[in-house]
C-alpha positions as CSV (number, residue, x, y, z in Angstrom):
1,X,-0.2,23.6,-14.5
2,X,2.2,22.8,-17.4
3,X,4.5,25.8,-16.6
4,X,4.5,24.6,-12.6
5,X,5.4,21.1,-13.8
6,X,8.0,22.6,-15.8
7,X,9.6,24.7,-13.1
8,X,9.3,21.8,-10.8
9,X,11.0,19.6,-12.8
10,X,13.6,21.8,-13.5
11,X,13.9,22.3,-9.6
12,X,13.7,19.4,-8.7
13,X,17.0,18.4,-10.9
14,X,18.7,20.6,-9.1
15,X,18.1,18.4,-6.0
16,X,20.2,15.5,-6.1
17,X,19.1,12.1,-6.1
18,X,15.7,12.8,-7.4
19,X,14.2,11.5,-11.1
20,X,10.9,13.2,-12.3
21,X,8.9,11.4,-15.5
22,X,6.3,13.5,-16.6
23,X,3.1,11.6,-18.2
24,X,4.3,8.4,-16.2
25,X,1.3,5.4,-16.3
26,X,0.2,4.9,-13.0
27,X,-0.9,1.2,-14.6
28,X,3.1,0.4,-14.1
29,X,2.8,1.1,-10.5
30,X,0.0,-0.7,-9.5
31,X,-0.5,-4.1,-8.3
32,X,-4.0,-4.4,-10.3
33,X,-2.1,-3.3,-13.8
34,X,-4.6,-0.4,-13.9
35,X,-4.3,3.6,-14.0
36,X,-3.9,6.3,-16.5
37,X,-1.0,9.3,-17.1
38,X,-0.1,10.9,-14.0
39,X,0.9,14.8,-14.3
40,X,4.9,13.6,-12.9
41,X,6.0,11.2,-11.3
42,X,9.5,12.2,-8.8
43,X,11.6,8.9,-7.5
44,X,13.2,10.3,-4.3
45,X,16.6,7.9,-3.7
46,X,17.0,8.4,-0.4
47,X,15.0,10.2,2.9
48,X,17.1,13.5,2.8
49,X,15.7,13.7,-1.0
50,X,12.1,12.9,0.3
51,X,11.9,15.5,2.8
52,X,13.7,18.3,0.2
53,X,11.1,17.6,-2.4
54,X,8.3,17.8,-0.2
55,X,9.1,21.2,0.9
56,X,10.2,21.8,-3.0
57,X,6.2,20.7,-3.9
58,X,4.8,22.7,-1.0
59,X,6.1,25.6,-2.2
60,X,4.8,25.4,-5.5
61,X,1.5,24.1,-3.6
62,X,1.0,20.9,-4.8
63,X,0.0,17.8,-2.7
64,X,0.7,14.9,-4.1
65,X,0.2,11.4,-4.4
66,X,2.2,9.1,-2.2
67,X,3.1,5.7,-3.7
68,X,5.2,2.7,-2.7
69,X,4.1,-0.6,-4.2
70,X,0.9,0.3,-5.5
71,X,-0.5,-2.6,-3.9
72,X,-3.4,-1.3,-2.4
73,X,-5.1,1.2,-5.3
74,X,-7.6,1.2,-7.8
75,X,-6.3,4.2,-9.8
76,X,-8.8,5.7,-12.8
77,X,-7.0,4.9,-16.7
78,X,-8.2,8.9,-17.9
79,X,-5.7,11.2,-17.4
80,X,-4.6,11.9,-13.5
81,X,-3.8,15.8,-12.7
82,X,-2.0,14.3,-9.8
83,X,1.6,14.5,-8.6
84,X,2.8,11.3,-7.6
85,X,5.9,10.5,-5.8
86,X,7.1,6.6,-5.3
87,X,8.6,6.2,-2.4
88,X,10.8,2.4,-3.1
89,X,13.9,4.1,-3.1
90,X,14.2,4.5,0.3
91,X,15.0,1.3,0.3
92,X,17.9,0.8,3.0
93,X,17.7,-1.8,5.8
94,X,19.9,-2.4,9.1
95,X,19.8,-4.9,12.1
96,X,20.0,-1.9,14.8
97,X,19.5,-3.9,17.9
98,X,19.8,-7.5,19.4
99,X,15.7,-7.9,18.3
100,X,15.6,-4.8,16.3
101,X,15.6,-3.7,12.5
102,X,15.3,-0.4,11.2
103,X,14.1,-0.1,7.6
104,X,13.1,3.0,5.0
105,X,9.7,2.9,4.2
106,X,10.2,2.0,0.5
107,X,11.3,-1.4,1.6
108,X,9.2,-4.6,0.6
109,X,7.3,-6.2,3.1
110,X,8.2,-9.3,1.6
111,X,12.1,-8.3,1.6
112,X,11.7,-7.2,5.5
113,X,10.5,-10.7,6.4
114,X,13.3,-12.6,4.7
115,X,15.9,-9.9,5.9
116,X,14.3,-10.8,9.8
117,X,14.4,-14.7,8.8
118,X,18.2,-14.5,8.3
119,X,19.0,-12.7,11.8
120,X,17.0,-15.0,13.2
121,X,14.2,-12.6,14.3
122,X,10.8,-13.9,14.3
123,X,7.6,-11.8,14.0
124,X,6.9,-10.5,10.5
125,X,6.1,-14.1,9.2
126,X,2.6,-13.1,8.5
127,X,4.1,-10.2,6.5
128,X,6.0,-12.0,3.8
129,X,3.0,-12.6,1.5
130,X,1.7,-8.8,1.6
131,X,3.0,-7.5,-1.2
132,X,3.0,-3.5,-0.1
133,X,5.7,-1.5,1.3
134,X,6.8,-0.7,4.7
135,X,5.6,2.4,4.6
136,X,2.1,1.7,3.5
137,X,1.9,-1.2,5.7
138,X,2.7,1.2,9.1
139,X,0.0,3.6,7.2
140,X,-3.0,1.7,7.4
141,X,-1.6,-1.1,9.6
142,X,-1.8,-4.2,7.6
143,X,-2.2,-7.3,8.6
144,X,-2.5,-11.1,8.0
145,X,-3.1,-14.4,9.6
146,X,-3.7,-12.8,12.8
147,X,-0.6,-10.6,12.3
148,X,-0.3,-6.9,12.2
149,X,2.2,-4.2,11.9
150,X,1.0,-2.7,15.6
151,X,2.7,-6.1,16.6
152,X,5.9,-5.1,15.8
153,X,6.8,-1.1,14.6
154,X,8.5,0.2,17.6
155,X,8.5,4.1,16.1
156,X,8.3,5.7,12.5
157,X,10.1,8.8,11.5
158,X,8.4,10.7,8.9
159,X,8.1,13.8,7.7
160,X,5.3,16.7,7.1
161,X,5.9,20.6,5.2
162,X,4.2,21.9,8.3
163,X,6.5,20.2,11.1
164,X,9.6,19.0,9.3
165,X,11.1,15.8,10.3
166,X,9.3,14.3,13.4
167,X,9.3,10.8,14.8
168,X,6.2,8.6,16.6
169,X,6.6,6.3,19.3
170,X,4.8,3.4,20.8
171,X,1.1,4.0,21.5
172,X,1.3,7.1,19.4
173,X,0.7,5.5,16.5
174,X,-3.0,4.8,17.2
175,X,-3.3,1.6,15.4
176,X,-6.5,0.1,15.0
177,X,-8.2,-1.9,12.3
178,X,-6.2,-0.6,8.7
179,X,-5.8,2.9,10.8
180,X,-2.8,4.6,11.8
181,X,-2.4,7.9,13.4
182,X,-0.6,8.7,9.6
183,X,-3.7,7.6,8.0
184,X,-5.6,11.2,8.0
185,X,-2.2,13.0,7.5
186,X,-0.1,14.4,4.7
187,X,3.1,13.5,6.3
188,X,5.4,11.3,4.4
189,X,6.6,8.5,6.2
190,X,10.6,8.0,6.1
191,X,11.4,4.8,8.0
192,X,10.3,2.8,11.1
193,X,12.0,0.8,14.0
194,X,10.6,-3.1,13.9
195,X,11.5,-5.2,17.1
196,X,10.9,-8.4,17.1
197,X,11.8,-11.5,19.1
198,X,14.7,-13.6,18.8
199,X,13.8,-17.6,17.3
200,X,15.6,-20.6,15.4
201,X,16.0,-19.9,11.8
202,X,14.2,-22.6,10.2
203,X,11.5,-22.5,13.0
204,X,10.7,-18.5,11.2
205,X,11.3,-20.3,7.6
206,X,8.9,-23.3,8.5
207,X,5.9,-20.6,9.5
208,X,6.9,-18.8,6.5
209,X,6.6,-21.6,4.0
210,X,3.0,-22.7,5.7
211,X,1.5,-19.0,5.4
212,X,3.1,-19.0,1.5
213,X,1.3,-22.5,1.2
214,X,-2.2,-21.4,2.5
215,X,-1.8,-17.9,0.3
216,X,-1.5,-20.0,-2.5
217,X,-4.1,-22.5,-2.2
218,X,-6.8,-19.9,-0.7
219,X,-5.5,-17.0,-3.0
220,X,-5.2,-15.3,-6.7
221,X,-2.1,-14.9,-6.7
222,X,-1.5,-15.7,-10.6
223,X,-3.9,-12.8,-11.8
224,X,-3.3,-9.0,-10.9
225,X,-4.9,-8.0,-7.8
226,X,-5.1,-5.5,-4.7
227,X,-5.5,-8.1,-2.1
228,X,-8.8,-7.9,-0.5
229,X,-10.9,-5.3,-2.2
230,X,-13.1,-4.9,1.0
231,X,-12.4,-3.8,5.2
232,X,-14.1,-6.9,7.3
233,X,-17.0,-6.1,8.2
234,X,-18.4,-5.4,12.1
235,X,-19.1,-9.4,12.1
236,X,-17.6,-12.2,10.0
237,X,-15.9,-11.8,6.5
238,X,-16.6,-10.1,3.3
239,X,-15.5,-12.6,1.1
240,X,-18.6,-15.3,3.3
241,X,-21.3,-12.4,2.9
242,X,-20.3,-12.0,-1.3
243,X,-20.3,-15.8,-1.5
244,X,-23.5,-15.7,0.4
245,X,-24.7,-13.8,-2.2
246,X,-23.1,-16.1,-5.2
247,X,-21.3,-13.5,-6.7
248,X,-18.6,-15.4,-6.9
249,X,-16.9,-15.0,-10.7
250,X,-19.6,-12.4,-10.6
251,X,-17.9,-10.6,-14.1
252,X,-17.5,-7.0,-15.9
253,X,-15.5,-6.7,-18.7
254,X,-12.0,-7.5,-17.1
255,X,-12.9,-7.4,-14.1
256,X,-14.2,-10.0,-11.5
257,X,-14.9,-11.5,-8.3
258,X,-11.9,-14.2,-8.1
259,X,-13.8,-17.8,-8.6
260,X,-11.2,-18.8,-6.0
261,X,-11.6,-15.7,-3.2
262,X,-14.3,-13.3,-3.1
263,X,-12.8,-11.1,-1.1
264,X,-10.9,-10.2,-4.0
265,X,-11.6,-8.3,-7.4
266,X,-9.0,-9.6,-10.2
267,X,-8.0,-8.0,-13.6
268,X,-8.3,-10.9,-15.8
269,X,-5.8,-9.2,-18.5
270,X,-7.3,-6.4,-19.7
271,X,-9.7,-4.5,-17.5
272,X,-10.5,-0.9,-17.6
273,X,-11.3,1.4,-13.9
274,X,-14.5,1.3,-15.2
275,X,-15.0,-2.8,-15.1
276,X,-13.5,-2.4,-11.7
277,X,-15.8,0.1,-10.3
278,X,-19.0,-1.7,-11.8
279,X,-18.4,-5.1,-10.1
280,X,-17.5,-3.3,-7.0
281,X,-20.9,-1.4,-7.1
282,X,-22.8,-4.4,-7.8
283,X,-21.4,-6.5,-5.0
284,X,-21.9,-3.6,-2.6
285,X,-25.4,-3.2,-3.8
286,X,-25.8,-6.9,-3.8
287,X,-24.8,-7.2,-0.3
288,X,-26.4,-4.7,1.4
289,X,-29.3,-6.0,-0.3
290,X,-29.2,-9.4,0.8
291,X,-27.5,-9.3,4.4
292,X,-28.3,-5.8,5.2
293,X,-24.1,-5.0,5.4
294,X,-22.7,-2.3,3.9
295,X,-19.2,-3.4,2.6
296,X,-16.8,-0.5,3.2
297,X,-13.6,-0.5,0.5
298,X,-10.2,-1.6,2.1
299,X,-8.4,-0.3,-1.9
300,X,-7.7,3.6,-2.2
301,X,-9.4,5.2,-5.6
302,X,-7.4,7.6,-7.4
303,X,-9.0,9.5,-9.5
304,X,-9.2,13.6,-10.7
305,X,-12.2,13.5,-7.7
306,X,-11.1,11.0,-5.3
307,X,-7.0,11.2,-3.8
308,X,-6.0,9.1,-1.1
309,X,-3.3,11.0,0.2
310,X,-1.7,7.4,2.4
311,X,-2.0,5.1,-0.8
312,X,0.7,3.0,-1.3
């Protein structure tokens, strides 16, 4: 694997606007602070670089690891043979139409929203406080506040080894609950069309500040976190079924059940994928236990067993 790495590398600086680190932490590129030494790590700058290293990687046969923010894995601290490639330098964004932006997928939710704000586009409010990319968020349609992406991504171009460049309309996307129809797929997702609808300024900014100002009264936002550790469940909440079961501030090591939202799993400073994994086990066991609900995991595990090919 060393010698492939080395040819790759090499390749791959033939290629231009790509960077490759070898031994890169994946702890610097995760929301929860957590992860051990990937095998490399390649920063594509733009799409065109993208799509040329995938094809570079599938002819050496690697699949790798595709990461934007971070924001939504749990990523083991031992040694990752992985490939990783972090996709925030496609990073460009464009008002295309009289209600329509067109963004790369390495673009911050959180910069999409205030980039709508200003044109005066209304929509992607509920977006501002998710702090994943665009390109995770079309992935495994994310959502807040009774928002969601399917609300508002027109099409997606994105890019597979098998099919080249391709682009998804409408209804094709197949969105349902945190499911796309990218979600089961390798392909590598390049950019997406957002309409929206046209509103006052400070009517978008005053819905913004109020969702800000519940997400930080309700929220963890001070400690490292991947939002809410757990899918909801067929009927009500998982945060009301672990609270049920007063597991709240429940504890391991670094890890634990925020004392101020149960739904989510904090690193408290210095907690190892090992604390994370134990208080996740015992408030699935717990749960099931109690309310007879098995709590299914909304955060991607990356580890030398587990690869979620869509994590970002």
């Amino acid at each position: 694997m060393d010698a492939t790495l080395q040819a790759l590398k090499a390749a791959a600086n033939e290629l231009p606007h790509i960077e490759c680190s070898l031994k890169e932490h994946m702890k610097n590129h995760t929301s929860l602070r957590i992860g051990g030494p990937v095998r490399a790590m390649f920063f594509p700058g733009n799409a065109a670089a993208l799509a040329e290293l995938s094809m570079l990687l599938g002819r050496y046969g690697v699949s790798p690891l595709i990461l934007g923010n971070g924001s939504n894995i749990l990523a083991d601290d031992k040694p990752l043979d992985i490939v990783a490639i972090k996709t925030t330098g496609l990073g460009g964004i464009e008002r295309t139409g009289e209600a329509e932006i067109m963004a790369g997928s390495g673009v911050p939710l959180s910069k999409l929203a205030v980039f709508a704000y200003e044109c005066g586009l209304a929509g992607l409010e509920f977006a501002h406080g998710i702090p994943g990319t665009l390109g995770g968020a079309v992935i495994m349609n994310a959502g807040a506040y009774s928002g969601e992406m399917k609300d508002v991504v027109h099409s997606t171009k994105a890019f597979s080894v098998e099919t080249g460049e391709y682009t998804i309309t409408g209804a094709r996307h197949d969105f349902s609950y945190r499911h796309s129809v990218f979600s089961d797929t390798k392909s590598v997702l390049l950019s997406s069309a957002i309409r929206l609808r046209k509103d006052e300024p400070e009517m978008i900014k005053a819905r913004m500040e109020d969702l800000t100002a519940r997400r930080r009264a309700r929220q963890p936002l001070e400690l490292p976190s991947a939002g809410s550790i757990f899918k909801r469940p067929g009927e009500g909440y998982a945060a009301e079924l672990i609270e049920r079961a007063e597991l709240k501030g429940y504890t391991v090591g670094g890890a634990q059940v925020s004392a101020k939202h149960s739904g989510f799993i904090v690193n408290l400073g210095e907690a190892t994928f090992t604390d994370m994994t134990a208080v996740i086990g015992h408030v699935r066991e717990t749960v099931l236990r109690q309310s007879g609900v098995e709590l299914e995991l909304e955060v991607k595990i990356v580890s030398n067993t587990v690869i979620a090919n869509e994590a970002y």
